[in-house]
C-alpha positions as CSV (number, residue, x, y, z in Angstrom):
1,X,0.0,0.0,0.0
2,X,1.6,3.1,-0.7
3,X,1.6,6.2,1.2
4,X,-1.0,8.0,-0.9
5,X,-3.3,5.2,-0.4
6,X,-2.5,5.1,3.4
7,X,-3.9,8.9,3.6
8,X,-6.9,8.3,2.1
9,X,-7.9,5.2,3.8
10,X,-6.9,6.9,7.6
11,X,-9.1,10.0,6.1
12,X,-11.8,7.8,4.9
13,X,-12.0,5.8,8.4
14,X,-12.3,9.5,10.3
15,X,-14.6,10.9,8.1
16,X,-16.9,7.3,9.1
17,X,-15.6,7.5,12.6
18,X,-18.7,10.6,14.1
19,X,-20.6,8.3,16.0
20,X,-20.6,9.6,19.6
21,X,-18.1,6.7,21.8
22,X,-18.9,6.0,25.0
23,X,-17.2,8.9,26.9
24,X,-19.6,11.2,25.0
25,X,-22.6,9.2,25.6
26,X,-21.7,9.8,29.4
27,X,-21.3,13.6,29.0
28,X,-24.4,13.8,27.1
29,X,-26.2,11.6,29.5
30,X,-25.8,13.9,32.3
31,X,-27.6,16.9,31.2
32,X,-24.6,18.8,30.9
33,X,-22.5,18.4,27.5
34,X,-22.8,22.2,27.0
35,X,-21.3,23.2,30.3
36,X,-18.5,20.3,29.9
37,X,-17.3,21.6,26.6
38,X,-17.3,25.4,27.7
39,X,-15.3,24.2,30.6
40,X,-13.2,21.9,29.4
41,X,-12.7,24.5,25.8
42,X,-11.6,27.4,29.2
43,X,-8.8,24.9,30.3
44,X,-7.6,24.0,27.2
45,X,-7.5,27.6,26.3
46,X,-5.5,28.8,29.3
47,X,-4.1,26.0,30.7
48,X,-5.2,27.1,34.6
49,X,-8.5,25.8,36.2
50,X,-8.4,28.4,39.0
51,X,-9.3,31.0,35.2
52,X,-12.5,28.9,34.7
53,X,-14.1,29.0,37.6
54,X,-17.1,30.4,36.8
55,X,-17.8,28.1,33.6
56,X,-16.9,25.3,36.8
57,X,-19.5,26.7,38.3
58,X,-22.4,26.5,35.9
59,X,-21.3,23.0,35.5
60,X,-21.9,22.1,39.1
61,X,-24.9,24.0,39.4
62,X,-25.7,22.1,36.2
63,X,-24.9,18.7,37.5
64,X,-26.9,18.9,40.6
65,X,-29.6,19.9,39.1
66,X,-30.0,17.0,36.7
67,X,-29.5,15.5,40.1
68,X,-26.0,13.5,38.8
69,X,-24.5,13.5,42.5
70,X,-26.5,10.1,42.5
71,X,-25.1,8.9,40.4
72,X,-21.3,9.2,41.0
73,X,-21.6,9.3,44.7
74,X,-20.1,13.3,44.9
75,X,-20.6,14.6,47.9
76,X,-20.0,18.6,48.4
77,X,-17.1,18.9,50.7
């Protein structure tokens, strides 16, 4: 197989490959995908949590109330 055909068989397989896997059927279980992807997108912008606390913040206010804690077991500390 030669390199050209390598390409377009790795960019056929991702163009195939959109189906949600499992870790975003969890996210998008919870109630919450929207607030996970602003907060996540905040980190991966600048690299510091302690920047994105208020996109953490509509996440947890989120999260409890789609009433997740049940389901992990959180507790609020």
């Amino acid at each position: 197989m030669s390199n050209d055909e390598k390409k377009d068989a790795a960019a056929a397989k991702l163009e195939i490959d959109d189906e949600p896997d499992d870790w975003d059927k969890r996210i998008f279980s919870t109630g919450c995908s929207d607030e996970n992807m602003k907060l996540t997108d905040c980190y991966y912008e600048r690299k510091d949590w302690r920047v994105c606390k208020k996109e953490m913040e509509v996440f947890r206010e989120c999260w409890k109330r789609h009433g997740n804690d049940a389901r992990t077991g959180s507790k609020d500390a």
